[in-house]
C-alpha positions, 0 to 999 in steps of 0.5 A, spaced: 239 734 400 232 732 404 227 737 404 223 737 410 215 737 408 212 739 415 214 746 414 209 749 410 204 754 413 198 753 409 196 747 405 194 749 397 189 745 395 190 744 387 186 740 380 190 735 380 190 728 375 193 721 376 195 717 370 195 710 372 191 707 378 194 700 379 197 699 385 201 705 386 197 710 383 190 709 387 194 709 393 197 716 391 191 718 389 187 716 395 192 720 399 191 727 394 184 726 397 184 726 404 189 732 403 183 735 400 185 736 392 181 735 387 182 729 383 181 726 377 183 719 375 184 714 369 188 708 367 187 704 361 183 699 363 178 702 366 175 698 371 181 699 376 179 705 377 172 706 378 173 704 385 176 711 386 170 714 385 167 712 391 173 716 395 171 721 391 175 722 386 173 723 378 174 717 374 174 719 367 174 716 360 180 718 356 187 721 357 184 728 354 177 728 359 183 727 365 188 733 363 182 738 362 183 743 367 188 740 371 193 744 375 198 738 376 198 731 372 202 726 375 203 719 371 205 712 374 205 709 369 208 702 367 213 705 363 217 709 357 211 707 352 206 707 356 208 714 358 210 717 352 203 714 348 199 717 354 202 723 354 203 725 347 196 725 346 194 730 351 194 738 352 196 741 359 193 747 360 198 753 362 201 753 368 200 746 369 205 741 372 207 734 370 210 731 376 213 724 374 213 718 377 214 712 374 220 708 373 222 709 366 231 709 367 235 713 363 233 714 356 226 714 358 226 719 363 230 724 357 225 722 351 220 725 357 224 732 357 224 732 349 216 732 349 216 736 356 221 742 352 216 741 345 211 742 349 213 748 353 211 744 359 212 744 366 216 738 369 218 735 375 222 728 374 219 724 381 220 717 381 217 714 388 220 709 393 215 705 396 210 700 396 203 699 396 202 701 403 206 708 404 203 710 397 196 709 401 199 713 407 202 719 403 209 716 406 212 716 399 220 718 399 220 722 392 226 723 389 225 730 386 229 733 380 228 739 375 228 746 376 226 750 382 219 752 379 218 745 377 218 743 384 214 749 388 209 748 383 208 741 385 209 741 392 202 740 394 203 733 391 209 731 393 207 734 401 200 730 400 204 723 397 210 723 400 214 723 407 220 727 405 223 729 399 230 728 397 232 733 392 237 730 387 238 734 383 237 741 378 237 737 371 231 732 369 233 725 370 238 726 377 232 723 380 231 717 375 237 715 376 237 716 383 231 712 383 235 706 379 241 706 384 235 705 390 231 700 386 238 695 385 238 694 392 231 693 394 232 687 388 238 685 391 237 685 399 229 681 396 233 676 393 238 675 399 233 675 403 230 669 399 237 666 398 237 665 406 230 663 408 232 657 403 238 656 405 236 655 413 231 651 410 235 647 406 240 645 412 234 643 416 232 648 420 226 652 421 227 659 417 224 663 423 231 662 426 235 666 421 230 672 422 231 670 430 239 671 429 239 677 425 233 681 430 237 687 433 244 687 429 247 691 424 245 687 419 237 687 421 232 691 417 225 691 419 224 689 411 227 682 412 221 681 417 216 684 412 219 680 407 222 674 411 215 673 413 212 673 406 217 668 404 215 663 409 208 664 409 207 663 401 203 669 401 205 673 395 199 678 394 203 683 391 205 690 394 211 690 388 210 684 383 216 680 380 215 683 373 216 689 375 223 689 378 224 685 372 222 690 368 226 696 373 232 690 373 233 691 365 233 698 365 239 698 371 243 694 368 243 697 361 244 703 366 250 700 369 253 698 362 253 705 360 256 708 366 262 702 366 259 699 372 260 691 373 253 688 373 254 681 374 250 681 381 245 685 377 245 680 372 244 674 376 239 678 381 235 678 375 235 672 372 234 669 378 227 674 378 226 672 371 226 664 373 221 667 379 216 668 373 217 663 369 214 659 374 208 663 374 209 669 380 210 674 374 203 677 378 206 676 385 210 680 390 217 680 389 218 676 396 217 670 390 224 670 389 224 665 394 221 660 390 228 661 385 232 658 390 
């Protein structure tokens, strides 16, 4: 179900804390600004977040100096670990939120609800879809589950970093799970992508007539451009890095197994991302998949 975040009569600011501010979380946390919350950032290497502060967020030292006073903490951490080592250090002030936003997969997102529960803790299972871009334009999707309260606890959050919500369920987890499903196909549709460009190439043909052929049919999307594009270029700045979908792509599969799913396309699609950083794009967008093929 999708909620619609224009609804909401009057904006409630709130305290809110970031965890992680790479790529992702100083994208969010610029948008929790402009919304006008009060925000405070940290990230293990220190230094990726002290830009934040001349937008006006405060930068503090240690996850406990972060947490203090907070009405919401949302953690866009690399994973499980990261996660549970960040968060099971800290104490959240009564009434406070935890909104989660990494992708952490099926076991991860259970360990967090095991510590949330000892904790007496509030949470909000919140994986994002997007990139670098919609996170800094508070055009996020987030894929929301845990209880009602959870939820309208967090929903200045989410009307602030995101575009819609898609409610995916009451039991924490569902919306991880719908995270994995939606993050298969990104990686795949990359990988198709790359797989094309080079194979227009490999037939002697300028690749920019592939995307010239698709342009406005069924099977066109405006992400082949963006990525299309990308893979022709060489420009790899990274929106979303090859290490990353390597590290979502392990976590899908294993969930793919458990469930009975057949995984062979999964399991090439991420061999095929391991090879792109094996040659040195573990740090590139994940348009450098084309370098595989």
């Amino acid at each position: 179900m999708v909620a619609d975040q224009s609804t909401s009569a009057e904006v409630r600011t709130m305290r809110v804390t970031v965890m992680g501010t790479g790529t992702m979380g100083a994208g969010m946390a610029r948008s929790l600004l402009r919304a006008g919350h009060e925000v405070t950032v940290w990230n293990r290497t220190a230094e990726r977040a002290e830009p934040l502060a001349a937008d006006g967020a405060r930068v503090a030292t240690d996850p406990a100096e972060a947490v203090a006073g907070a009405e919401a903490v949302v953690t866009i951490l690399y994973d499980t670990y990261s996660v549970l080592d960040v968060m099971g250090g800290v104490d959240l002030p009564a009434g406070c939120v935890w909104v989660q936003c990494a992708t952490i997969g099926i076991d991860g997102t259970q360990r967090v609800a095991s510590l949330a529960h000892e904790r007496g803790w509030l949470l909000l299972d919140a994986p994002v879809l997007g990139t670098k871009a919609p996170a800094e334009q508070g055009a996020l999707v987030v894929l929301a589950a845990g209880d009602d309260a959870a939820l309208e606890a967090a929903r200045p959050v989410t009307d602030a970093i995101g575009a819609r919500v898609v409610r995916a369920g009451t039991d924490l987890g569902a919306g991880s799970r719908l995270k994995l499903a939606c993050n298969a196909w990104v990686a795949s549709l990359t990988a198709a992508l790359g797989q094309s460009v080079a194979l227009t190439e490999g037939l002697g043909l300028d690749p920019r007539l592939f995307l010239e052929a698709i342009e406005g049919g069924a099977v066109d999307a405006p992400y082949a451009h963006v990525k299309g594009g990308a893979m022709m270029s060489g420009d790899y700045a990274p929106s979303f890095a090859v290490d990353g979908v390597v590290k979502d792509l392990g976590l899908i599969r294993d969930a793919a197994r458990a469930s009975s799913v057949d995984d062979r396309l999964l399991s090439t699609v991420l061999e095929l991302f391991e090879d792109a950083s094996d040659d040195g794009h573990g740090g590139d967008d994940m348009a450098a998949v084309r370098t595989a093929f």
